[in-house]
N, C-alpha and C positions, 0 to 999 in steps of 0.2 A: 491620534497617535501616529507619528511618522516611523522611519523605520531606525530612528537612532536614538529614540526614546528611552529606550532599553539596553543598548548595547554599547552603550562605552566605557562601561567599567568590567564587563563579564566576557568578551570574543567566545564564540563555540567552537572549539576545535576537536571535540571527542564527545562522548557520551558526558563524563564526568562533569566536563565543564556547560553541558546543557544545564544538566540537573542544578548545578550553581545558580544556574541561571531563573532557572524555576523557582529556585526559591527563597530568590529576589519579589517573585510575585507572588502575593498572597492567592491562597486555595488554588495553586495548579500542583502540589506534589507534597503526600501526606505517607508516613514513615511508621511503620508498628512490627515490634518485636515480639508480637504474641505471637506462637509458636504456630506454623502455616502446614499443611501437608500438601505438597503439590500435585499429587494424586486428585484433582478435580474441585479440591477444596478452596483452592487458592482461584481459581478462574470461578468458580462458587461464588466468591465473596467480593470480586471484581466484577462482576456480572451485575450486582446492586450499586458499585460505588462506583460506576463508570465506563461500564463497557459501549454502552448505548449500540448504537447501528440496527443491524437486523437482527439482535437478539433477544431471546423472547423476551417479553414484558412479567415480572417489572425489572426494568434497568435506567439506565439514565446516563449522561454522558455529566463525568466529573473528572478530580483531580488524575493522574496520575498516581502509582500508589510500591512503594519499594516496601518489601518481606525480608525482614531483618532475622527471621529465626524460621530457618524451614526445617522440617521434619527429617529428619537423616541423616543431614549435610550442616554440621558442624562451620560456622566460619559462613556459610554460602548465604548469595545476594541476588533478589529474584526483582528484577523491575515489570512492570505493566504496567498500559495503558500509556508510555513517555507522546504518544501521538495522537490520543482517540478524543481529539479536540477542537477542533479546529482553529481556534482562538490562540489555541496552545502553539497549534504548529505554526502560525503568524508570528507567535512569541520568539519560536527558537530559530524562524527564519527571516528573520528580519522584514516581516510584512507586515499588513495588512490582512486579516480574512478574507474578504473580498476581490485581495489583488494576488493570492497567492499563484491562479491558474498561470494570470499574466506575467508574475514574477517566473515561475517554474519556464514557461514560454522561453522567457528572454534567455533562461540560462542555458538552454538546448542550443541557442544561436550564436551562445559566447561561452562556450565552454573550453574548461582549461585542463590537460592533459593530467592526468596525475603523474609522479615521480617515484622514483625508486632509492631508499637510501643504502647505501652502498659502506660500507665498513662502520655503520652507528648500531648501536643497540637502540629496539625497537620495545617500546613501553609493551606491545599484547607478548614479546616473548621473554620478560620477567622470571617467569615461571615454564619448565615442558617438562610434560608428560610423554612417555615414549609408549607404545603400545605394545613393543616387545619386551616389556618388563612384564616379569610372571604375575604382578601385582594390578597391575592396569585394567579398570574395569568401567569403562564410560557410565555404566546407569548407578556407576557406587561416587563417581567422581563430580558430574554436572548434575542440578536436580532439574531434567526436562517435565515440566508438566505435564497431566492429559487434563484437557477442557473438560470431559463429559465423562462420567464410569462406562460407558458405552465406546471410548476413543479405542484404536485399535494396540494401542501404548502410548507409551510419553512421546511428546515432539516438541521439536525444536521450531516454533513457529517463527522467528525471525531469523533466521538461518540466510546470511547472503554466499547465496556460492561462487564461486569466482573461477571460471576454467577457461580454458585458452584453445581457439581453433589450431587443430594439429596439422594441417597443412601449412598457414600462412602466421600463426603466432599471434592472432587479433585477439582481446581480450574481451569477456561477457560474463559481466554480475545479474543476478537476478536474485531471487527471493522464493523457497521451494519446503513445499512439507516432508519435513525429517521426521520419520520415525525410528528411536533405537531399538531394534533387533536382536542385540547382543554385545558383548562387552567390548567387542571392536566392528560391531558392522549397524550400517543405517542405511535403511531403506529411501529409496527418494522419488516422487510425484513429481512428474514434468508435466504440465497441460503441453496439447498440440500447439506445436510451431514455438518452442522456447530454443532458445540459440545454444543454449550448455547442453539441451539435448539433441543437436543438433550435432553437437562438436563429440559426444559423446558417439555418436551412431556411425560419425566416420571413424574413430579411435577403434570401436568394436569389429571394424569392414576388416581391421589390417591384426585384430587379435588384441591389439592394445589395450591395454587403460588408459582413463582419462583420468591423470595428476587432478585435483580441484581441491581447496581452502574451503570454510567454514566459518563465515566471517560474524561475529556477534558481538551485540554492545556496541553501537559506532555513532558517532554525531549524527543527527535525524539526518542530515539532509543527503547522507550516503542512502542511505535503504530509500528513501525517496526519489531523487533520484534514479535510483536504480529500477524503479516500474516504468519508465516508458517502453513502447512496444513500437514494433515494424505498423509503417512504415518510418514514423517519427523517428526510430533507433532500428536502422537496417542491421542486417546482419554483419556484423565488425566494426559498427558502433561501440565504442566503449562507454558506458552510461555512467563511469566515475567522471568523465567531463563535467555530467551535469550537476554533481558536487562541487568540483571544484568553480564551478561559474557561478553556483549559489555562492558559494563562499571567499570567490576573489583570490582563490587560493588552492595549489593543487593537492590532491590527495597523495597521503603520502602510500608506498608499499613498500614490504621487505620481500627477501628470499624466506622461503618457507623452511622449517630445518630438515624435514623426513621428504617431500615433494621437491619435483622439480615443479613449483609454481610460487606465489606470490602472495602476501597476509596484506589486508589492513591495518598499519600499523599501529594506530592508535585505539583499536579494538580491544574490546575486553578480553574478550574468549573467541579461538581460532580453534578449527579440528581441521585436521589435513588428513588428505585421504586420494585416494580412486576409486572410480567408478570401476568396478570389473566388467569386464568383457563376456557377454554370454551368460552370465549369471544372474538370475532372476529369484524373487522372493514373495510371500503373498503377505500383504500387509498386516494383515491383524494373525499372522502366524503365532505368534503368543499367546492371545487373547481369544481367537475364533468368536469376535462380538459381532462380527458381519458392518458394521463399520471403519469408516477412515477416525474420522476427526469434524466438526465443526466449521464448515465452508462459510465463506463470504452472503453467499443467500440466505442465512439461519439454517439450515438441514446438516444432519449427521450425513456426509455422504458415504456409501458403499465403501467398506475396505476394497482397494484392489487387486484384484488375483495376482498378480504377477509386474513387480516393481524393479529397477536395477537397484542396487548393491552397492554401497560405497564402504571398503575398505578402512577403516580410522588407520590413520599410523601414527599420531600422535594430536595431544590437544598443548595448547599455547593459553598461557592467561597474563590479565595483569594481578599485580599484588591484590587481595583484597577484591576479587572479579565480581563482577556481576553481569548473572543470566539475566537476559533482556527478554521478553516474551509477550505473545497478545492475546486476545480471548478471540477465536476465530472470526466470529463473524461481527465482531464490535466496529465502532467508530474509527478505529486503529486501520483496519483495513482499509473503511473507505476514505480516509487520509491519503494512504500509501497508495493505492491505487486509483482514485478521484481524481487527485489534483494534478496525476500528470496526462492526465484523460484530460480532464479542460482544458488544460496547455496546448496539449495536441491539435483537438479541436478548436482552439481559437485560435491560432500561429494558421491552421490549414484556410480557416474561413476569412483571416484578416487580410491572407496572402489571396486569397480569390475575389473576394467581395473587402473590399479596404473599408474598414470604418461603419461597416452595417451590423455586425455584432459584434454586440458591447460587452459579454459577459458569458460564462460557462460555467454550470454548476453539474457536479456528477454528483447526484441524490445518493445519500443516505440508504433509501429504502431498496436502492441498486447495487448494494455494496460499494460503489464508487464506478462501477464498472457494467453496471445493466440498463441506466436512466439519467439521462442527461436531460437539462434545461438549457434551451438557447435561451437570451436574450438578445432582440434585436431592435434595432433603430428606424421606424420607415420616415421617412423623408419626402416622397413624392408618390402621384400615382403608379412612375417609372419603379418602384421596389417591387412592384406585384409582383407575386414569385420566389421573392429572392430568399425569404424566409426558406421555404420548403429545398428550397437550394443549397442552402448552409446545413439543414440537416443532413440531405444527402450527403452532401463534403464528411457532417460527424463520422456517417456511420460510416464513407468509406475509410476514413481517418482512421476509425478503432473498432475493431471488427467484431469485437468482445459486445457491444452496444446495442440492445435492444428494445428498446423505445426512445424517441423523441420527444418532447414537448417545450414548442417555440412560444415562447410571449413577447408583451411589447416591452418598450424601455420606461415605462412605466408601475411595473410588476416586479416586484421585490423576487429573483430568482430564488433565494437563500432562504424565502419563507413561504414552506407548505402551503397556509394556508392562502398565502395569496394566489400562488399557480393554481390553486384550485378554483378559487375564489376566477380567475382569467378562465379557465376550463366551462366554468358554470354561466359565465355570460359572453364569450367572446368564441365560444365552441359548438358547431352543430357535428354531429357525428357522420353524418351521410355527406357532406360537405367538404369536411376536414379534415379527414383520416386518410392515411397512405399507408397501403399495408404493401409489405414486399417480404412474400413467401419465397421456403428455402432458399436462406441466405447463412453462411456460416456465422452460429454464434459460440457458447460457450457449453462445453459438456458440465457444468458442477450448476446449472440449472433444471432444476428435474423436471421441469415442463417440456422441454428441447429433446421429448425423445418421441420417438414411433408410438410408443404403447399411449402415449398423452394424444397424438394427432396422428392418424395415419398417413395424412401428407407430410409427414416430418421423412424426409429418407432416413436418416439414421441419428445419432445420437450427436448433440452438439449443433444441429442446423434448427434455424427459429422463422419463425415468421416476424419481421421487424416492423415498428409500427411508428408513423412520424401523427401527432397531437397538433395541428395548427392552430392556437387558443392565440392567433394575431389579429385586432380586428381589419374587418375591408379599407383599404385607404379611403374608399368613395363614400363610406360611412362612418367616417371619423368621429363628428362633430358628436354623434349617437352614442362615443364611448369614452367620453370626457370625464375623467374623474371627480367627483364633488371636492372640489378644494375650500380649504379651511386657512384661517386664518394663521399665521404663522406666531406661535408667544413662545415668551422663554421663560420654561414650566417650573425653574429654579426656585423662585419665590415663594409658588404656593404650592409646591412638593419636593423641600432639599433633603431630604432622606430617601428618595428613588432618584434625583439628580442634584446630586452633590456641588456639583459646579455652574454655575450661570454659563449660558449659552445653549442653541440650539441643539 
């Protein structure tokens, strides 16, 4: 399949027109009106038909799956899993599975600004909701789900937020756990070193708020896009470039109506708001379950004592809207956050070492974000090294990254069982292994604390570990794979391969 196999009769310019495009292809996005309650029922039932990643077993990675009749909400339109695929997200990105890291790469390097329309009506603001209307009640109006009866309330788990540094005006989308609070306020989860709360902490220095949008429902390749990290997306990087470089095409925005800030305008659903100033909340203040929500590692983590505040002042929809949403720690995540971790990682390693690694996979079993696979290329005895060198590059690349494991170009990176399969004959452990203590990792892994290791100084620092499963160039000849003859298996099994050829 190249990458225009599929896309010249369907362009993706929104959400809407993914979904068209889905389902042009058989079993990627399956539709039912039997009556859902999104009270944990609904990520319940996506947990079995799709959610896969690190969540418990049994689940499995399937179609995409839209909730035509949700409990409470009349009219209302609930999507999951539009990402927790990877085949899927080749589909709506015009890729390849295999080349998406490299594709995402390229669009960091040729990214195109987004624009502002200036006197049009904007498709997400169809419809607004004002929040100073006595009627106005966010948890009667959106149906947020909670993943787990243990969640600390409903969240908005695709929620892209959109705010703007208040000194110089540079704009920063990211992607941040909402939970609603109350009929017009929603609590907000920033991990360390995120740029909105960055921009937020000076707004607070001087008394202010921080203006920010609410951006949901949008073509994949916005929210995707939208995960790269420092250094790849420094501070006042705008990360809607790298939507519009996937897409050849800039992002559009509008003026917000209640904010001085800026919507997606081809967005489903928009909540504009501020952050207040000084004002803190404790997460599961509703609920007192003692959890957040459903991280990326499979664990319910800790509700947090004490979150900022985001004012609602009004929501924007289109006609007919649809909440967009994922099961925390599914395939969905490690989508979104994977595949702009490989990019990073190969753009840093091809820019250093040109042409020695061939390939980057951010594991599944890492959320996207805790294990990465090199693959690399040796070529002479002159490579010795250079493998363990390209890891290093990952991990200074992406800080979030906690284990390594390099193989050859021979080792299918995208199948489990072969990196293991390279681990079990291409790996000694006292040989191999490169451990490098207290290094900053991520705080939502509960291994990364003091009480797990007491050389851990504090919470979020890891011990990182880089896997050399490459064989010795001087011992090549010893790690030759048994090759077999090449046939084309059409013939005598066209029911598992439909089509003659390799």
């Amino acid at each position: 399949m190249n990458r225009t196999d599929h896309t010249a009769n369907s362009p993706v310019i929104d959400l809407r027109s993914a979904l068209v495009r889905l389902e042009q292809s058989p079993d990627e996005l399956i539709s039912t009106d039997h009556e859902i309650d999104p009270r944990s029922e609904l990520a319940g039932v996506y947990k079995r038909v799709g959610a896969g990643g690190t969540v418990m077993r049994p689940t499995r990675t399937g179609p995409a799956m839209m909730f035509e009749n949700v409990k409470g909400y009349p009219g209302a339109r609930v999507l999951v899993g539009l990402m927790a695929k990877r085949e899927r997200v080749a589909l709506l990105l015009d890729s390849r599975p295999e080349e998406l890291g490299r594709r995402m790469g390229e669009a960091v390097l040729n990214g195109i600004a987004p624009v502002v329309l200036k006197g049009q009506s904007a498709p997400c603001q169809e419809q607004v909701f004002r929040a100073d209307d006595p009627h106005f009640d966010l948890r009667k109006l959106l149906p947020a789900p909670t993943n787990t009866e243990e969640d600390a309330g409903p969240y908005f788990c695709l929620g892209l937020l959109l705010g703007s540094d208040p000194d110089n005006g540079h704009t920063d989308v990211t992607i941040h756990r909402l939970c609603v609070q109350g009929r017009d306020e929603l609590s907000v989860f920033f991990a360390p070193g995120r740029h909105i709360d960055a921009f937020r902490a000076k707004a607070e220095e001087r008394g202010e708020a921080l203006p920010i949008t609410i951006n949901m429902g949008l073509d994949p390749a916005i929210p995707i896009g939208a995960c790269f990290e420092a250094p790849t997306t420094p501070l006042g990087f705008d990360e809607l470039t790298v939507a519009g470089g996937l897409r050849g095409r800039a992002v559009e925005l509008v003026d917000a109506v209640t904010v001085k800030e800026r919507s997606i305008a081809r967005a489903e659903i928009v909540i504009e708001g501020e952050i207040l100033p000084g004002r803190r909340i404790r997460e599961d203040v509703n609920t007192n379950t003692g959890h957040a929500m459903p991280e990326f590692p499979g664990y319910n983590g800790p509700a947090n004592p004490s979150l900022p505040v985001i004012k609602v002042k009004a929501v924007t929809m289109r006609k007919n809207a649809i909440l967009q949403t994922l099961v925390g720690p599914g395939e969905e995540h490690v989508n979104l956050a994977g595949i702009p971790t490989e990019a990073s990682i190969f753009n840093a390693c091809d820019k250093a070492l040109p042409g020695f690694v061939k390939n980057v996979y951010a594991h599944s079993a890492g959320g996207g974000k805790l294990l990465a696979i090199l693959q690399v290329c040796q070529r002479s005895a002159g490579d010795a090294g250079k493998a363990r060198q390209a890891a290093l590059i990952a991990l200074a690349v992406y800080r979030e990254l906690k284990n390594v494991i390099i193989v050859d170009d021979d080792v299918d990176l995208f199948d489990s069982n072969d990196v293991l399969w390279a681990m079990q004959t291409r790996y000694q452990g006292n040989v191999d292994t490169m451990f490098l203590p207290g290094v900053t990792g991520h705080v939502l892994d509960p291994s990364q604390v003091p009480e797990y290791d007491p050389s851990i100084p504090a919470k979020g620092v890891s011990c990182k570990t880089i896997f050399d499963c490459t064989y010795p160039w001087k011992l090549k000849e010893h790690f030759v794979r048994a090759q077999f003859r090449e046939v084309d298996p059409h013939p005598f099994a066209p029911s598992i391969f439909p089509k003659a050829g390799m």
